[in-house]
C-alpha positions in Angstrom: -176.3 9.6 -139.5 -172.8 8.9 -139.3 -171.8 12.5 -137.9 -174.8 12.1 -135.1 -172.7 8.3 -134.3 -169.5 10.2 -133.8 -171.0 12.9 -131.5 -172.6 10.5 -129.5 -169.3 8.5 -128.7 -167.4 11.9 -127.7 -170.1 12.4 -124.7 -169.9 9.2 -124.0 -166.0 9.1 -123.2 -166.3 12.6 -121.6 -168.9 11.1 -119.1 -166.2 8.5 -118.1 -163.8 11.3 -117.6 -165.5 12.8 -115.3 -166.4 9.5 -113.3 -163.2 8.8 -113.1 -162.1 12.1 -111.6 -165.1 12.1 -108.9 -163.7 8.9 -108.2 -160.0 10.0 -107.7 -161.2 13.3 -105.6 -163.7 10.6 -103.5 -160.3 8.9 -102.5 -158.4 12.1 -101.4 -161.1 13.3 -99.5 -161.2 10.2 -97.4 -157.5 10.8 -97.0 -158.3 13.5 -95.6 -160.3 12.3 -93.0 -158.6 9.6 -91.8 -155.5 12.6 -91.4 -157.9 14.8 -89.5 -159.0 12.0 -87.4 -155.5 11.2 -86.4 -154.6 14.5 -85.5 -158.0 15.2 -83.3 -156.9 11.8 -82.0 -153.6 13.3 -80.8 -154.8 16.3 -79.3 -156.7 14.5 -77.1 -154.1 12.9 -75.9 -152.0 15.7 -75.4 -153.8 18.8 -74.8 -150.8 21.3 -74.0 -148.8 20.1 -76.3 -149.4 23.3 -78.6 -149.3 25.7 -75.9 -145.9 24.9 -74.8 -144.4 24.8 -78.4 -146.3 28.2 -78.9 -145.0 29.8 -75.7 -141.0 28.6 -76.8 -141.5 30.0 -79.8 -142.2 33.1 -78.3 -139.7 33.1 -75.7 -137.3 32.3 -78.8 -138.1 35.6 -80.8 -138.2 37.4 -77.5 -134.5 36.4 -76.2 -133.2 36.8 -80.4 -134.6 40.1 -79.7 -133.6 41.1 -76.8 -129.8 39.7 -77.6 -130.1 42.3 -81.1 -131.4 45.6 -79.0 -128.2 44.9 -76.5 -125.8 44.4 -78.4 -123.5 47.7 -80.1 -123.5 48.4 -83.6 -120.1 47.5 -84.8 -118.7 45.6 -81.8 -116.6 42.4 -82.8 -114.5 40.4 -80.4 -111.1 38.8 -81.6 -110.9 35.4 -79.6 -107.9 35.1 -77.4 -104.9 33.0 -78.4 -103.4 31.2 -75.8 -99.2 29.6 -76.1 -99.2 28.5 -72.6 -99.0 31.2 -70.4 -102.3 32.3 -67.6 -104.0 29.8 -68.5 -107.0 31.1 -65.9 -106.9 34.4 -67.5 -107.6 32.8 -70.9 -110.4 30.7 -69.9 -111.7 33.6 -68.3 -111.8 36.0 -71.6 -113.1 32.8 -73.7 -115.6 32.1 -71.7 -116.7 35.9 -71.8 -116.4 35.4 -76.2 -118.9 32.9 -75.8 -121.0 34.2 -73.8 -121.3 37.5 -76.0 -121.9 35.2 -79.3 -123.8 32.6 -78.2 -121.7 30.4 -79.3 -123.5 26.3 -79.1 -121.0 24.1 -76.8 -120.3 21.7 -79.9 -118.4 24.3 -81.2 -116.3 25.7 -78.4 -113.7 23.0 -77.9 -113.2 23.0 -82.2 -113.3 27.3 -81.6 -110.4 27.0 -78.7 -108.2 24.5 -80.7 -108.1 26.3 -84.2 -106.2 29.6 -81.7 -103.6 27.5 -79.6 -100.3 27.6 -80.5 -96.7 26.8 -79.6 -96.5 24.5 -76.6 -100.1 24.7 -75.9 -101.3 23.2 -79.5 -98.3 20.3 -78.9 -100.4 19.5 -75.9 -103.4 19.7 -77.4 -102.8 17.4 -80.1 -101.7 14.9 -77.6 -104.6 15.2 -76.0 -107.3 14.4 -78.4 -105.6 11.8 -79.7 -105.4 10.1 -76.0 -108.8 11.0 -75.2 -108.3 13.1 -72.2 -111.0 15.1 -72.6 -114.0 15.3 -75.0 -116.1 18.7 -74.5 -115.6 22.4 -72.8 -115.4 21.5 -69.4 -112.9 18.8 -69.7 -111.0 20.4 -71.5 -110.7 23.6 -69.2 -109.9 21.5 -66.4 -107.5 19.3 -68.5 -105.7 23.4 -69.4 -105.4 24.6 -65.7 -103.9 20.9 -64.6 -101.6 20.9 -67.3 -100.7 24.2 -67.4 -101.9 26.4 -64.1 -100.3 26.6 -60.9 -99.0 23.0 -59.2 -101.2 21.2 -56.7 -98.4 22.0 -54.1 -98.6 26.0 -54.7 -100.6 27.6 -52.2 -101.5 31.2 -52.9 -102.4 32.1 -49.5 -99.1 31.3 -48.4 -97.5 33.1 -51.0 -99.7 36.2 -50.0 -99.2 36.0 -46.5 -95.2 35.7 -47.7 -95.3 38.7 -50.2 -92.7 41.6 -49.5 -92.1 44.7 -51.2 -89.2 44.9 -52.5 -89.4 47.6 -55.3 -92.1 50.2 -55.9 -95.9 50.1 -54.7 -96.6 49.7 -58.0 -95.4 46.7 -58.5 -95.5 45.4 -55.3 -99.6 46.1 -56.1 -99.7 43.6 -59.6 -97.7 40.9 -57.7 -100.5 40.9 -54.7 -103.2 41.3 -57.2 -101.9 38.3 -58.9 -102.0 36.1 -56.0 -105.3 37.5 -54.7 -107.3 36.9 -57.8 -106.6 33.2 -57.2 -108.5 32.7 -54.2 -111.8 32.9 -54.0 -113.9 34.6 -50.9 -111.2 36.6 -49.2 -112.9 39.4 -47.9 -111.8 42.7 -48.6 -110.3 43.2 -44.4 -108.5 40.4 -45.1 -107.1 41.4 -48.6 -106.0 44.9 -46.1 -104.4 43.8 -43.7 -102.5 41.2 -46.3 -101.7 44.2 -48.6 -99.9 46.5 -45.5 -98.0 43.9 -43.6 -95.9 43.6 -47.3 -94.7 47.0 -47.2 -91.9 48.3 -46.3 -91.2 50.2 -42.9 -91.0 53.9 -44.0 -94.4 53.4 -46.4 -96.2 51.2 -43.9 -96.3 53.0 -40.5 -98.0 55.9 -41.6 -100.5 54.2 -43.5 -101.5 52.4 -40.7 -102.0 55.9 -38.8 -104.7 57.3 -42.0 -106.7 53.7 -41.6 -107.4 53.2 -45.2 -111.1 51.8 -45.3 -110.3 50.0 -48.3 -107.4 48.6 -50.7 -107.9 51.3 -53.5 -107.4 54.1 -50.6 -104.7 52.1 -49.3 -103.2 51.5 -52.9 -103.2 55.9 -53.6 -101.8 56.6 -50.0 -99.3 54.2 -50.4 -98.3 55.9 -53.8 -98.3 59.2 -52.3 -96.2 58.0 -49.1 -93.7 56.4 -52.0 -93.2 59.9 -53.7 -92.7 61.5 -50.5 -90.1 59.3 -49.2 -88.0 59.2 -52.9 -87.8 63.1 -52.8 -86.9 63.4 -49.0 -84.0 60.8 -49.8 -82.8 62.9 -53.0 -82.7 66.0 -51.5 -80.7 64.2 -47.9 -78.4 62.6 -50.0 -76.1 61.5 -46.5 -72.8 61.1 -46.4 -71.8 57.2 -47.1 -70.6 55.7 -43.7 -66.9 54.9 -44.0 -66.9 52.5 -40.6 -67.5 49.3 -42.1 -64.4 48.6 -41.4 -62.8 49.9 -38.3 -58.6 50.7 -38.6 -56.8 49.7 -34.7 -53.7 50.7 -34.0 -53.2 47.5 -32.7 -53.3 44.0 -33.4 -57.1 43.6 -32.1 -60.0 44.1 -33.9 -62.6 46.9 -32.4 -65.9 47.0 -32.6 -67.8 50.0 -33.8 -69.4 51.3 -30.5 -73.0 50.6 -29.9 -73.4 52.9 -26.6 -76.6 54.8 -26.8 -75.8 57.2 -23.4 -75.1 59.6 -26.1 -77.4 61.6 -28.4 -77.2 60.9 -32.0 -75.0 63.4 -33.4 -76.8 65.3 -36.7 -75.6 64.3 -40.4 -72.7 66.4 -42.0 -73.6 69.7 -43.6 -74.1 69.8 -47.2 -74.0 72.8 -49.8 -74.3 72.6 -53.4 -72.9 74.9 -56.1 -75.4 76.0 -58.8 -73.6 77.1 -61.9 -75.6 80.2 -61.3 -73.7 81.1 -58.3 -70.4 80.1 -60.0 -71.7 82.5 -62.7 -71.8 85.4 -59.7 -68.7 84.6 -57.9 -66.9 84.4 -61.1 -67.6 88.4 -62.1 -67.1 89.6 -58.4 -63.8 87.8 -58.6 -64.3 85.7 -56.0 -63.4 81.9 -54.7 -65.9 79.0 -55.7 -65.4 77.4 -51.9 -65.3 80.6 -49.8 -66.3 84.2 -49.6 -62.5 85.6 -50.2 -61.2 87.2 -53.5 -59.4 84.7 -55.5 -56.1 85.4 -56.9 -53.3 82.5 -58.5 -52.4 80.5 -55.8 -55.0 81.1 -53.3 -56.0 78.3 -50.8 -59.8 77.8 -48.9 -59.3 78.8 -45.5 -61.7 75.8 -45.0 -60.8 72.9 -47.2 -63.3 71.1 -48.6 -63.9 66.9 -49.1 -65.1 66.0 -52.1 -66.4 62.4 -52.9 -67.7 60.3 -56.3 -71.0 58.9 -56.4 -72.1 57.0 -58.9 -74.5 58.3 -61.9 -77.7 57.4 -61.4 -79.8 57.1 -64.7 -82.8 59.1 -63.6 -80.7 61.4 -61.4 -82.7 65.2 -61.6 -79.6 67.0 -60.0 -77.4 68.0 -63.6 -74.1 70.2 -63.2 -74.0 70.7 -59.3 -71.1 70.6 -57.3 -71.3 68.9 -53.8 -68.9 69.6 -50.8 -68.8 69.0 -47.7 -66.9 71.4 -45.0 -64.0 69.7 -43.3 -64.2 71.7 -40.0 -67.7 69.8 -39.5 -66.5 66.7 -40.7 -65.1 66.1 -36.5 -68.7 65.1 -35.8 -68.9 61.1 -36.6 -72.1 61.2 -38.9 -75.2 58.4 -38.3 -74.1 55.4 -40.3 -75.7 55.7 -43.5 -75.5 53.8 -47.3 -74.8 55.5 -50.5 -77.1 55.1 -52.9 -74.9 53.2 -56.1 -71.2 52.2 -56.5 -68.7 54.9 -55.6 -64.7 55.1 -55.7 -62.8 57.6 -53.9 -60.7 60.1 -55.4 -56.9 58.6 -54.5 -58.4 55.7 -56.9 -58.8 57.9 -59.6 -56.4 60.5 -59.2 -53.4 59.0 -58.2 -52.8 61.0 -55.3 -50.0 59.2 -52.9 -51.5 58.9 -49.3 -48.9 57.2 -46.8 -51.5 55.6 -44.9 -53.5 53.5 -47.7 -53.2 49.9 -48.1 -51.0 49.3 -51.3 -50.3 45.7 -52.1 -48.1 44.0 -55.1 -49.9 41.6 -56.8 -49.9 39.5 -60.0 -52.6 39.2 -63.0 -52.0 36.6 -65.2 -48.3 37.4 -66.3 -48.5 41.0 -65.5 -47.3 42.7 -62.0 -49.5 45.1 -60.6 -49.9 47.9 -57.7 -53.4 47.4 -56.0 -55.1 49.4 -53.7 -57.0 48.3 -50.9 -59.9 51.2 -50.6 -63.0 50.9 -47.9 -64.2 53.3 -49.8 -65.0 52.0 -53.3 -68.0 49.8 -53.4 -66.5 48.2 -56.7 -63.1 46.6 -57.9 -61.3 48.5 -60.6 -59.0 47.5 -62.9 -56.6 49.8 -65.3 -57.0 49.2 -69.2 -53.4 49.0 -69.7 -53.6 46.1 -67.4 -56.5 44.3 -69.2 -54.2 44.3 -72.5 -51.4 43.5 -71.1 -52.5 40.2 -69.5 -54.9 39.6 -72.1 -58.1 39.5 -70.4 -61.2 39.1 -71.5 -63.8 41.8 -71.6 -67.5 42.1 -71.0 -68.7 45.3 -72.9 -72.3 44.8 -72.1 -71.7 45.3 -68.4 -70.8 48.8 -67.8 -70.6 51.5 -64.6 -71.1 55.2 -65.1 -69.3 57.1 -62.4 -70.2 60.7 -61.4 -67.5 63.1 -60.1 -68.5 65.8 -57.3 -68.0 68.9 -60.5 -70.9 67.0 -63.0 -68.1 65.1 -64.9 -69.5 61.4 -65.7 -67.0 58.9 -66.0 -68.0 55.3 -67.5 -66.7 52.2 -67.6 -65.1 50.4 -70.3 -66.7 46.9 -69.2 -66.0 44.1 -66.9 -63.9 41.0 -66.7 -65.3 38.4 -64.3 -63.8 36.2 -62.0 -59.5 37.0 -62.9 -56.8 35.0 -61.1 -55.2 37.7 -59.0 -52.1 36.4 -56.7 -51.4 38.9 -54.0 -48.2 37.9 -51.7 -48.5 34.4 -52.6 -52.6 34.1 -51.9 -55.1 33.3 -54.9 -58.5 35.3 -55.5 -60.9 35.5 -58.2 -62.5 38.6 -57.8 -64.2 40.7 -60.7 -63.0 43.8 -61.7 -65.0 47.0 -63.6 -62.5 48.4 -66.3 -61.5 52.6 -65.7 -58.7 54.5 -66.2 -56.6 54.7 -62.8 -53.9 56.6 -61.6 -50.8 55.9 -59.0 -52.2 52.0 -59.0 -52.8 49.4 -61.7 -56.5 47.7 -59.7 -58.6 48.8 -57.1 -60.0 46.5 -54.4 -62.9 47.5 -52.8 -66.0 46.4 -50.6 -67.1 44.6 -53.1 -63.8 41.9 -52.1 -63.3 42.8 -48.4 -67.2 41.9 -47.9 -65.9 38.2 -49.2 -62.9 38.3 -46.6 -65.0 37.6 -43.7 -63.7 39.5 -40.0 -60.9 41.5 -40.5 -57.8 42.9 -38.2 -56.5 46.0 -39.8 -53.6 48.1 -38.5 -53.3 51.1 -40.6 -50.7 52.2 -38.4 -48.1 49.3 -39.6 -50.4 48.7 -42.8 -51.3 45.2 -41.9 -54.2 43.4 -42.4 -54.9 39.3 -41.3 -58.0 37.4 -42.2 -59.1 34.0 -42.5 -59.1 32.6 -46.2 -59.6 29.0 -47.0 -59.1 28.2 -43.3 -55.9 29.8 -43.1 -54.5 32.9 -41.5 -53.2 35.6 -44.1 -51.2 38.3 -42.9 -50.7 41.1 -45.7 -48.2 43.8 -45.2 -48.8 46.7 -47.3 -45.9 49.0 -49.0 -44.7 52.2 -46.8 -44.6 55.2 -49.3 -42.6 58.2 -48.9 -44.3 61.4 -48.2 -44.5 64.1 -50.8 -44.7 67.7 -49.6 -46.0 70.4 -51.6 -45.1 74.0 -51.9 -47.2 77.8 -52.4 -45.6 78.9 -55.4 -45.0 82.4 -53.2 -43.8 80.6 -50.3 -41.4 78.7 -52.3 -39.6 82.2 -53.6 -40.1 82.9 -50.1 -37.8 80.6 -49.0 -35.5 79.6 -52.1 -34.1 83.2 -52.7 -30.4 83.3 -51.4 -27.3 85.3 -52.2 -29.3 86.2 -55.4 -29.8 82.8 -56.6 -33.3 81.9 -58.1 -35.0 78.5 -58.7 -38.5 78.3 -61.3 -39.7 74.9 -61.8 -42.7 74.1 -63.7 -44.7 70.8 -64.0 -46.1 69.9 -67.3 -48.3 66.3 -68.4 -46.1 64.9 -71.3 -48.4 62.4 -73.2 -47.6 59.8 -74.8 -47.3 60.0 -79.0 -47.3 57.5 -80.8 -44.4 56.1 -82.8 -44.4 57.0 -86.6 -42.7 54.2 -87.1 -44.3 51.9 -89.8 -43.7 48.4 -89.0 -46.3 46.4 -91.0 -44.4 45.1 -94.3 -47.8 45.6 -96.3 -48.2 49.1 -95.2 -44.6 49.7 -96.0 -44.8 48.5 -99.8 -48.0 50.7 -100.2 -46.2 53.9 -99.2 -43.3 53.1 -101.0 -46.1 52.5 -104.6 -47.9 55.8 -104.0 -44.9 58.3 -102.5 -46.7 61.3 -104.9 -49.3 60.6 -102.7 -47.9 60.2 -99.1 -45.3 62.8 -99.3 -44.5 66.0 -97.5 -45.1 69.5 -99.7 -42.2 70.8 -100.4 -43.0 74.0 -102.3 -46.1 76.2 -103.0 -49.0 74.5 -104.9 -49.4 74.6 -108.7 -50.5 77.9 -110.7 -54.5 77.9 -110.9 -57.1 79.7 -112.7 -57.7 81.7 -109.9 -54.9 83.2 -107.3 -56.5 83.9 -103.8 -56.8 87.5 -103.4 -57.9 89.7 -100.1 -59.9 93.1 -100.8 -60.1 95.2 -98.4 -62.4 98.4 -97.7 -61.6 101.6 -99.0 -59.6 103.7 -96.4 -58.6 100.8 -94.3 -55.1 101.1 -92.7 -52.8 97.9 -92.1 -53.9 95.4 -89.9 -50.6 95.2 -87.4 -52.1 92.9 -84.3 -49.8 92.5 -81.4 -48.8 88.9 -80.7 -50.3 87.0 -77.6 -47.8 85.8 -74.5 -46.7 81.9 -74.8 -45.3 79.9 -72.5 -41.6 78.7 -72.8 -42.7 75.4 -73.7 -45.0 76.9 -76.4 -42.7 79.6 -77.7 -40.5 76.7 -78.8 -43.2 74.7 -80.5 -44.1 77.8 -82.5 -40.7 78.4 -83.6 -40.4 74.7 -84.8 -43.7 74.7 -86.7 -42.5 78.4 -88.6 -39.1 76.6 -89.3 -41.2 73.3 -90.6 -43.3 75.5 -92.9 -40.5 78.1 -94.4 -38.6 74.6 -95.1 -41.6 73.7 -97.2 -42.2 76.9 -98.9 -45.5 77.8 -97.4 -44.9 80.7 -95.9 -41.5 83.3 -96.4 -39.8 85.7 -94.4 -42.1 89.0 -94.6 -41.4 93.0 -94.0 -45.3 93.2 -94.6 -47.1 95.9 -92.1 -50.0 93.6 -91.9 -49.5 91.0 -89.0 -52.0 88.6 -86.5 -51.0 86.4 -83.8 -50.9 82.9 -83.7 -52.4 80.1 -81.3 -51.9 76.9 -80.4 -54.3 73.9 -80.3 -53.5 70.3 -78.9 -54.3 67.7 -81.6 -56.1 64.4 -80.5 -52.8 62.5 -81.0 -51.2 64.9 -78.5 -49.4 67.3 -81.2 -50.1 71.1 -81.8 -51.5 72.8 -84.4 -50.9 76.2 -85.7 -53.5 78.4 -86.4 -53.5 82.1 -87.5 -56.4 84.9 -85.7 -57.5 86.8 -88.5 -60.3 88.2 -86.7 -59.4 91.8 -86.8 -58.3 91.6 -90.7 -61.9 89.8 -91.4 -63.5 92.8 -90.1 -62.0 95.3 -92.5 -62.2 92.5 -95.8 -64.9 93.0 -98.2 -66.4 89.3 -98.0 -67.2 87.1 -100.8 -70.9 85.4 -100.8 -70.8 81.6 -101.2 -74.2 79.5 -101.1 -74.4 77.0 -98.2 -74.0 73.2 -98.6 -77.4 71.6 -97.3 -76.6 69.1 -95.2 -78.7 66.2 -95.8 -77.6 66.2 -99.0 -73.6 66.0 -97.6 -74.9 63.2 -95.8 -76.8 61.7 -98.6 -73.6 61.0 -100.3 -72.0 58.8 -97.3 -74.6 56.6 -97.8 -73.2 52.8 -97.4 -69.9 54.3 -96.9 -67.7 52.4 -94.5 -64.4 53.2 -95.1 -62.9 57.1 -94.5 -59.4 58.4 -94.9 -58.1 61.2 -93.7 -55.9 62.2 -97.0 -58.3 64.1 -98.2 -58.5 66.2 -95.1 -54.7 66.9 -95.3 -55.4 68.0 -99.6 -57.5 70.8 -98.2 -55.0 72.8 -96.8 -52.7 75.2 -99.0 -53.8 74.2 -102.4 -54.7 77.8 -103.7 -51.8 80.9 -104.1 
């Protein structure tokens, strides 16, 4: 009875269960209703609503697509930086990096800002915190205001205005620069800009192949350019020497401008290869002219020779220019050389009675200048550069190129020196070179500053305005020096059986051995072991230098070589210096070789011995060679070398 009470309870709280979750479902399902109701309700309403979000949905996918199958594999774009300079070229390549990502316009100001720097991200921050702009296309027209061209600039002025002044090349980037500015030129236009800017010679014959466009126009042009460079380095004209014209008066004339006459054709120019110096040398015959050279031979023809400077990309290497003086009677079409030149008189030192020679003062030291139309520069000796003290610009140097190949260079500048010539001030500026026969050099590169000039040559005077004075100079009369044929002179020096032989030799100038410095003086005087003279033969050794020579071999007797009287005496004072130390004895030997002497760098000789013909017959010991990158190896942070133990490596060995 009791167990049948209990069951009966347990169905009777299931049955509630499951009312109660009818109930709960009864309620959802009515939510339910009222949700579908209110979304039927809706699409009544709006009826296309679904299509449209169904067809951008689409289009969405298509586009993300489409964007994936055209883009590269691999293809990544570093944004530009920008520090202030074309700011329309760096708009232009950001806009391009945002056009290739996609990138949303909230982020392209934040994007632009994080790769700005220097000047440009001073601005920016300035900006912002003003408020001057606030998206992308504020801020691009904020950029080009703050940092493009001025409201005033006008491009098409400035291409109207454009020149050539150095290559096509160039001359193209500077009119492309100014053309990209401005918008809608047609391409005639953009033409006929682009050929009115070149110059004469490149110009006229363009204008003659009618270039359809400005690409054609661009190649011609560069093909016109190469063509005109190598007809002007082949011409290479004589410079015109008129730019001053001597009287032999008082009056100044006037270069004549009458065109009744023909224009007379430049000077003749030849060249001498080294390959036709190679020739004429074994046929014994003269550089200059087709006769057989001997000592003392002299051109028929004389020739002029002239010094050009070196141009850097110059193509013609060891040739030797001259002109012939019997055309030189023809006055040649003026013409302009092409770099600084100097004419030889400068250089050489060779007196001319008729050149302009003034005294003159630099600072506290009296000098000889010359007054040459035919430098373009104004020299200046070294020795007077010390001597007054001047400063020195080594970064501004000259090369110089003599008519044989030689290259001569400066040594610098010094700007605007104090030079008082016969009481009158100037400041010109001077390139440093070794002169002879004067101390400076004033050239066009002076007289252009002078103004009109009256120039006598005759009475070496010259006036001109300066400062709104008139200056009269008056330059020095030098006496003429004749020279001699060495045949001539015995010619016409031998009488009653008398003879005269004169010979000129350059002495140079040594330098004193004199020790002057008190420091230097106490250090000889500490290490004399080491500074003095041998005076004997070096120490016994392990090993005693020894000569071997092939079996059979006779003595080596070589017969000495002819010296000059001059030379003969310096080999007899170097044999006395070295049997005074003990290096060498008298001999009775029959082996013998001839000696030679070489000039020193300091201007002293040196004695060496030819042992050529005794190396022949010697049986030759085998030593391994030094490398030398390891020699080098061990001057590694070296910085000071002496040259004792250069002198230690001669006569240590028996």
């Amino acid at each position: 009875m009791a167990e049948h009470i209990r069951t009966k309870q347990q169905q009777q709280d299931m049955l509630l269960q499951h009312d109660q979750a009818i109930h709960n479902m009864s309620e959802q399902m009515q939510q339910i209703h009222e949700m579908l109701r209110t979304v039927l309700a809706n699409q009544a309403q709006h009826p296309n609503r679904e299509h449209q979000e169904r067809q951008e949905i689409d289009r969405e996918v298509e586009n993300d697509g489409e964007q994936r199958r055209h883009t590269p594999r691999g293809v990544k774009l570093d944004f530009p930086h920008f520090r202030g300079e074309d700011p329309a070229g760096w708009v232009f390549k950001v806009h391009h990096y945002f056009s290739f990502y996609q990138t949303p316009n909230a982020q392209k100001l934040l994007m632009a800002s994080y790769h700005m720097e220097g000047e440009a991200l001073t601005w920016y921050q300035d900006a912002i915190d003003t408020g001057q702009f606030t998206d992308w296309p504020t801020f691009t027209e904020a950029l080009q205001l703050r940092f493009g061209s001025t409201a005033y600039d006008d491009p098409m002025e400035s291409l109207t205005r454009l020149k050539q002044h150095s290559t096509v090349a160039v001359y193209k980037a500077q009119f492309e620069s100014l053309s990209n500015r401005l918008k809608g030129l047609s391409d005639n236009h953009k033409l006929s800009c682009f050929l009115s800017g070149l110059k004469d010679d490149i110009r006229l014959p363009l204008r003659l192949l009618k270039p359809a466009n400005l690409n054609i126009a661009f190649s011609l042009a560069k093909i016109q350019e190469e063509f005109w460079v190598s007809t002007r380095r082949n011409a290479k004209p004589w410079a015109d020497r008129n730019s001053y014209q001597s009287t032999t008066g008082n009056q100044w004339s006037a270069p004549n401008t009458s065109t009744t006459q023909p224009p007379k054709s430049p000077n003749p120019m030849r060249r001498v290869l080294p390959s036709h110096m190679d020739d004429k040398r074994k046929r014994g015959l003269c550089f200059h002219c087709d006769e057989k050279w001997h000592l003392g031979h002299v051109c028929k023809s004389p020739k002029i020779y002239f010094l050009q400077a070196a141009d850097q990309n110059t193509e013609d290497k060891g040739e030797e220019v001259f002109y012939d003086s019997t055309d030189m009677t023809e006055t040649a079409p003026p013409t302009t050389l092409e770099g600084p030149t100097i004419t030889l008189n400068a250089l050489t030192g060779t007196p001319c009675p008729k050149t302009m020679r003034l005294h003159g003062h630099i600072g506290n030291a009296s000098v000889l200048i010359l007054v040459d139309t035919g430098s373009t520069h104004n020299f200046l000796d070294p020795s007077i550069v010390t001597k007054a003290n001047l400063p020195i610009n080594s970064q501004s140097k000259l090369q110089v190129q003599v008519a044989n190949g030689a290259v001569v260079e400066t040594l610098g500048s010094c700007d605007e020196i104090d030079t008082r010539i016969q009481g009158v001030c100037f400041k010109p500026s001077y390139f440093v070179l070794p002169l002879a026969g004067c101390d400076g050099v004033l050239g066009i590169q002076w007289l252009a500053s002078l103004g009109s000039i009256n120039w006598n040559f005759s009475a070496l005077q010259m006036q001109f305005q300066w400062e709104g004075k008139s200056v009269w100079f008056k330059g020095l009369q030098l006496q003429q020096t004749s020279f001699l044929d060495c045949h001539k002179m015995f010619l016409n020096s031998c009488y009653h059986g008398k003879g005269l032989i004169l010979q000129l030799q350059a002495t140079p100038t040594l330098l004193s051995n004199e020790v002057n410095h008190p420091e230097l003086k106490q250090v000889l005087s500490e290490f004399t072991q080491v500074f003095k003279e041998p005076t004997g033969l070096p120490p016994m050794r392990s090993h005693d230098h020894r000569i071997i020579l092939k079996e059979g071999t006779s003595p080596i007797s070589t017969r000495p070589y002819r010296y000059p009287f001059y030379q003969k005496s310096e080999i007899e004072k170097i044999v006395a210096e070295l049997l005074k130390t003990g290096v060498i004895r008298p001999s009775s030997s029959p082996f013998s070789s001839p000696v030679l002497l070489v000039r020193k760098a300091d201007g002293s000789w040196r004695l060496c011995v030819d042992y050529r013909a005794l190396n022949q017959e010697m049986v030759k010991d085998k030593f391994s060679i030094p490398v030398i990158d390891e020699l080098l190896d061990e001057l590694h942070r070296a910085a000071v070398f002496l040259k004792l133990d250069l002198r230690s490596g001669y006569h240590q060995i028996r």
